[in-house]
C-alpha positions as CSV (number, residue, x, y, z in Angstrom):
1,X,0.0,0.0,0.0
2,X,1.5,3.6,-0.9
3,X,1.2,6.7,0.6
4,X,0.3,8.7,-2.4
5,X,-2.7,5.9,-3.1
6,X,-3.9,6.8,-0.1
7,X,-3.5,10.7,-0.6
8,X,-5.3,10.0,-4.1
9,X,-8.5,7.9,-1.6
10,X,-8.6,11.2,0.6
11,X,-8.7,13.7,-2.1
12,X,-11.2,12.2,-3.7
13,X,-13.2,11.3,-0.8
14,X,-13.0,15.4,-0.1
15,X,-13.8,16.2,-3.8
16,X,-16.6,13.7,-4.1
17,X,-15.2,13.2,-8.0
18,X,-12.5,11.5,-9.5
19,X,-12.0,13.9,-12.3
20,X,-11.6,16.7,-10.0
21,X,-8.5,15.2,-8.6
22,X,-7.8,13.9,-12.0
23,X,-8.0,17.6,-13.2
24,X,-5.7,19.1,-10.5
25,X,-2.9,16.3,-11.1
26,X,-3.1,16.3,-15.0
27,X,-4.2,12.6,-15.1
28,X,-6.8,10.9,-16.6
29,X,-9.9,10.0,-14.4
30,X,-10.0,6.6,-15.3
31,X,-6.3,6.4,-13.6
32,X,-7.2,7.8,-10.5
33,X,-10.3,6.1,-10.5
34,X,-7.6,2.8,-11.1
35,X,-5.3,3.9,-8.1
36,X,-8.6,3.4,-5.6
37,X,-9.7,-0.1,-7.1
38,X,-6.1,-1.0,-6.4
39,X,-6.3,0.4,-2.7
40,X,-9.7,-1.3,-2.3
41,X,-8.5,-4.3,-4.1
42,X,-5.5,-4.5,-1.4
43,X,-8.2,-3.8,1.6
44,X,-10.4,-6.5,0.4
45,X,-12.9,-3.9,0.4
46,X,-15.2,-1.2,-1.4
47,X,-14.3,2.4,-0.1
48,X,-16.8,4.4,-2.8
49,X,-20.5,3.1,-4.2
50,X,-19.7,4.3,-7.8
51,X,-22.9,5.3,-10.1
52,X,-22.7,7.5,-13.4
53,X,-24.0,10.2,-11.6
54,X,-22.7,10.2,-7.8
55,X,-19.6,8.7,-6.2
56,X,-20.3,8.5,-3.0
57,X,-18.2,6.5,0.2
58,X,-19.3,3.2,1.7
59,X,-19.5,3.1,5.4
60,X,-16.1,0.8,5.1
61,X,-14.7,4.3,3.2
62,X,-15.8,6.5,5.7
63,X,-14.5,4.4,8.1
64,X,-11.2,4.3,6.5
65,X,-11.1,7.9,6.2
66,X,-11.6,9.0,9.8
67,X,-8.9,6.3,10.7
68,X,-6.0,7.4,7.9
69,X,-6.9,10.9,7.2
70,X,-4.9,12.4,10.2
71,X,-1.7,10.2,9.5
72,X,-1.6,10.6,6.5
73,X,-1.2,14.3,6.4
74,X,1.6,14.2,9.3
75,X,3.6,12.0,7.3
């Protein structure tokens, strides 16, 4: 598990999109969208419910965030 997938899981839980955070790093959304299915992939878990129209988290991703979000940004 890397750091900067788990930056990638916090911004876009915090920008609800992942072509917002796709935007502001000059990637494609379908790569940041593949850095999270790789996190959740590792965690055995899903972190977002994805829809065409909403990406919102699961309770296992707002779990995850309130438990990572404040180590993360120390480190």
């Amino acid at each position: 598990m890397e750091i900067a997938s788990l930056k990638t899981f916090i911004e876009v839980l915090r920008r609800g999109s992942f072509s917002a955070v796709a935007h502001d790093h000059n990637v494609s959304p379908s790569s940041v969208s593949r850095v999270v299915a790789s996190l959740e992939s590792e965690l055995g878990t899903r972190l977002f419910q994805r829809s065409t129209r909403r990406l919102e988290p699961t309770e296992a991703g707002k779990y995850y965030f309130e438990h990572i979000e404040h180590l993360i940004e120390k480190l």
